[in-house]
C-alpha positions in Angstrom: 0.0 0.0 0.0 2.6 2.3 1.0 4.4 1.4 -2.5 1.2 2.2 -4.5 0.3 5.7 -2.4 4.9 6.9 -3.3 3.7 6.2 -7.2 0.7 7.6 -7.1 2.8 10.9 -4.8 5.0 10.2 -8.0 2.7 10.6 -10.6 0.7 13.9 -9.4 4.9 15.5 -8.6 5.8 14.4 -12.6 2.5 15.5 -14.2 2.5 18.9 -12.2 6.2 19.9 -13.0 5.2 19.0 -16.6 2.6 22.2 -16.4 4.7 23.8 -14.6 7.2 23.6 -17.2 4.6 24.5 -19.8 4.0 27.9 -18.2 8.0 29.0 -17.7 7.7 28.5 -21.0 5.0 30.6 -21.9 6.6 33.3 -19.4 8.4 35.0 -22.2 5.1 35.3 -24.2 4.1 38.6 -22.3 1.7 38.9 -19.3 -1.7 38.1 -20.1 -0.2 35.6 -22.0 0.5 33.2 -19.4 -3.1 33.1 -18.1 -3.2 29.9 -20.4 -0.2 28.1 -19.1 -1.3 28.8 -15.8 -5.2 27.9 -16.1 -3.6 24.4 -17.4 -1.1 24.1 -14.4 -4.7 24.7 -12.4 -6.4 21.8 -14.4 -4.2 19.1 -13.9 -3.4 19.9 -10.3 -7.9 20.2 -9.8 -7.7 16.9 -11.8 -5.4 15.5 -9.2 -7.5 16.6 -6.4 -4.8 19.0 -5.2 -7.3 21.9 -4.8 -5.1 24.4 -2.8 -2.4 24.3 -5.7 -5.3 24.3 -8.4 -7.0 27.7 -6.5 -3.4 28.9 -6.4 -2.8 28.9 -9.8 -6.7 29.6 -11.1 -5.9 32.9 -8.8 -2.7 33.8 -10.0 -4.5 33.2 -13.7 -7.1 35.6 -13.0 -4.6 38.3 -11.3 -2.2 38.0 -14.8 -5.3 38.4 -16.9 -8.2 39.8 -15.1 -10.2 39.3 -18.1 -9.3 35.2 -18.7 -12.9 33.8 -18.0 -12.1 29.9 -17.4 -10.0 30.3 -14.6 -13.2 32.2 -12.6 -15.1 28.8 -13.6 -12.8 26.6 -12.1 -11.7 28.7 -9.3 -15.6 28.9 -8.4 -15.1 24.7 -8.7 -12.1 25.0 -5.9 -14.6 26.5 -3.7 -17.6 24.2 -4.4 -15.2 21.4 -3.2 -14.5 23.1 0.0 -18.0 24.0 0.8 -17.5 27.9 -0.1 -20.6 28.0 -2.0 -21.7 31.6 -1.8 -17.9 32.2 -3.0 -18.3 29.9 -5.3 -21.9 31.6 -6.7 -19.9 35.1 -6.5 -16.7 33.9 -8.8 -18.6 31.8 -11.4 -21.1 34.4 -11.9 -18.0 37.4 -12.7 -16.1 34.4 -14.9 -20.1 34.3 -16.9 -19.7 38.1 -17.7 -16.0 37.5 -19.7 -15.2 36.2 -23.0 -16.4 32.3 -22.7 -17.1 29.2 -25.0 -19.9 27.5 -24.8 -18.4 24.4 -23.2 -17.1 26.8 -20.3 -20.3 27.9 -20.4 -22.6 24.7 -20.3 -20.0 23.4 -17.5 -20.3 27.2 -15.6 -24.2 26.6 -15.3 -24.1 23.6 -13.9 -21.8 24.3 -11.3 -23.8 27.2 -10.5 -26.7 24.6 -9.9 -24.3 22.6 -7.4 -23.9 26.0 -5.3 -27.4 27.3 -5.6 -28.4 23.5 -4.5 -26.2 23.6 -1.2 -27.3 27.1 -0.6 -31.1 26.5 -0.6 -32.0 28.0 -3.7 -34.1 25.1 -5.6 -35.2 27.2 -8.3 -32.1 28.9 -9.1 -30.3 25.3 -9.8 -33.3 24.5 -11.4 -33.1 27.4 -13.5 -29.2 26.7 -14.1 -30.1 23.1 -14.3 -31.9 23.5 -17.5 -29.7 25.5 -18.9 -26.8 23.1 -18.3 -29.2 20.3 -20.0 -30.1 22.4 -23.0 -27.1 23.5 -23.5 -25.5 19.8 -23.2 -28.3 19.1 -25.8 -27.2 21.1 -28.4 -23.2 20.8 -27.9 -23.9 16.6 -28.0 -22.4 16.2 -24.6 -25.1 14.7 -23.0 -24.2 11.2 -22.1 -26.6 8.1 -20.5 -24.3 8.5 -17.3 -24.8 12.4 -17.0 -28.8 12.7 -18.2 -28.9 10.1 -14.9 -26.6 12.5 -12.6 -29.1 15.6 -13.7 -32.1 13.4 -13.3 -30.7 12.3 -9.4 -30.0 15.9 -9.0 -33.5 17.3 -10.2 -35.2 15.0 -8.1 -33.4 15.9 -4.7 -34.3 20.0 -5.4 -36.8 21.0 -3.1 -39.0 22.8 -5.2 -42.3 24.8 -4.8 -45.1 24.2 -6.0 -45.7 23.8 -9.8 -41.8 22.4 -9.8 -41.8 19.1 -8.2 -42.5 17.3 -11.5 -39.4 18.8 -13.5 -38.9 16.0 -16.2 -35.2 16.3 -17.4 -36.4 13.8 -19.8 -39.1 16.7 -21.6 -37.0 19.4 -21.5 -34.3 16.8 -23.2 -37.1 16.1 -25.8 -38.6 19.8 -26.4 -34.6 20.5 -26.6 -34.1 18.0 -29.3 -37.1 19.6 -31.0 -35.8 23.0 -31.0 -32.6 21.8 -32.1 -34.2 20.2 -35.3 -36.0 23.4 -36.2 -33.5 25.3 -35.9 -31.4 23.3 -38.2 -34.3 23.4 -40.9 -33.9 26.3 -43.1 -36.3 28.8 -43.3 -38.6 28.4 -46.8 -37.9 31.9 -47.6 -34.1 31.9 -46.7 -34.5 29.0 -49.0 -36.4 31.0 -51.9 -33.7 33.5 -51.7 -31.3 31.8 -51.9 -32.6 29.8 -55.5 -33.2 33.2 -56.3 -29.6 34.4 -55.9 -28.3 31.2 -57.6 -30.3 31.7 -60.9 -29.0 35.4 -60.9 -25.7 34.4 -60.6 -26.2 31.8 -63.3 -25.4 28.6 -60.7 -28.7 26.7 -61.8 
């Protein structure tokens, strides 16, 4: 046992100095710059479930680029891990006003569900809830194992009334539907555009 625990002690020590190496680096690249390399370093130390180090470097992300949305996310994830929920609400919520993609974004909701759920706010994680599922919907990230985490998670809410039969499963469904409209073009987007091919001789 002790052999296993020195190689797994190994293994985090190896795969952090590899990011660490990644941002000196980077270091020559100018300030803001290095927000990257140091977001990463934070990743793989949160993926190791080294959570002071990860906060450490998501901070000293956010203090080289104030303006670097992803660490905010994952900072905000540091503190749902150590029961800092309201800080966690606070962080996520400034990272949401930045320059994000929509997989930071889909993953920034539902964390935002996680805190509002510890905090006693059922219809604010229900509201990030959704969005987190809609969003998962249309980005085909929505896996058997995680529609059955959201469903568990939806049905422990302690919602008011009108709320307590929230079916993940409908709003996966009238998602789905949306979805398929919206990849349907519109029949007079599609006129003008026959029209502008005959014009320009393409038919």
């Amino acid at each position: 046992m002790k052999n296993r625990s020195f190689v797994r002690s190994r293994r985090r020590l190896i795969l952090l100095g590899i990011a660490l190496a990644a941002v000196i680096m980077l270091s020559g690249c100018g300030v803001k710059r290095e927000a990257p390399g140091l977001h990463q370093t934070g990743t793989v130390a949160f993926m190791l479930n080294c959570d002071k180090t990860a906060s450490v470097y998501f901070e000293k992300a956010i203090e080289t680029d104030p303006e670097y949305g992803p660490s905010y996310i994952m900072l905000g994830d540091c503190y749902l891990r150590e029961g800092k929920y309201q800080k966690a609400v606070d962080v996520i919520n400034k990272g949401m006003t930045l320059d994000l993609d929509d997989g930071h974004i889909r993953l920034a909701h539902r964390k935002l569900a996680r805190a509002y759920k510890q905090l006693g706010k059922p219809e604010k994680a229900l509201e990030h809830i959704t969005a987190y599922t809609r969003m998962s919907v249309y980005q085909d990230k929505f896996t058997p194992d995680k529609i059955s985490e959201t469903e568990t998670f939806v049905s422990e809410l302690n919602l008011a009334g009108g709320n307590e039969t929230v079916s993940i499963g409908r709003i996966i469904e009238e998602t789905v539907k949306d979805k398929e409209k919206s990849s349907i073009p519109d029949q007079k987007e599609q006129e003008t555009d026959i029209v502008e091919m005959l014009t320009f001789g393409l038919i």
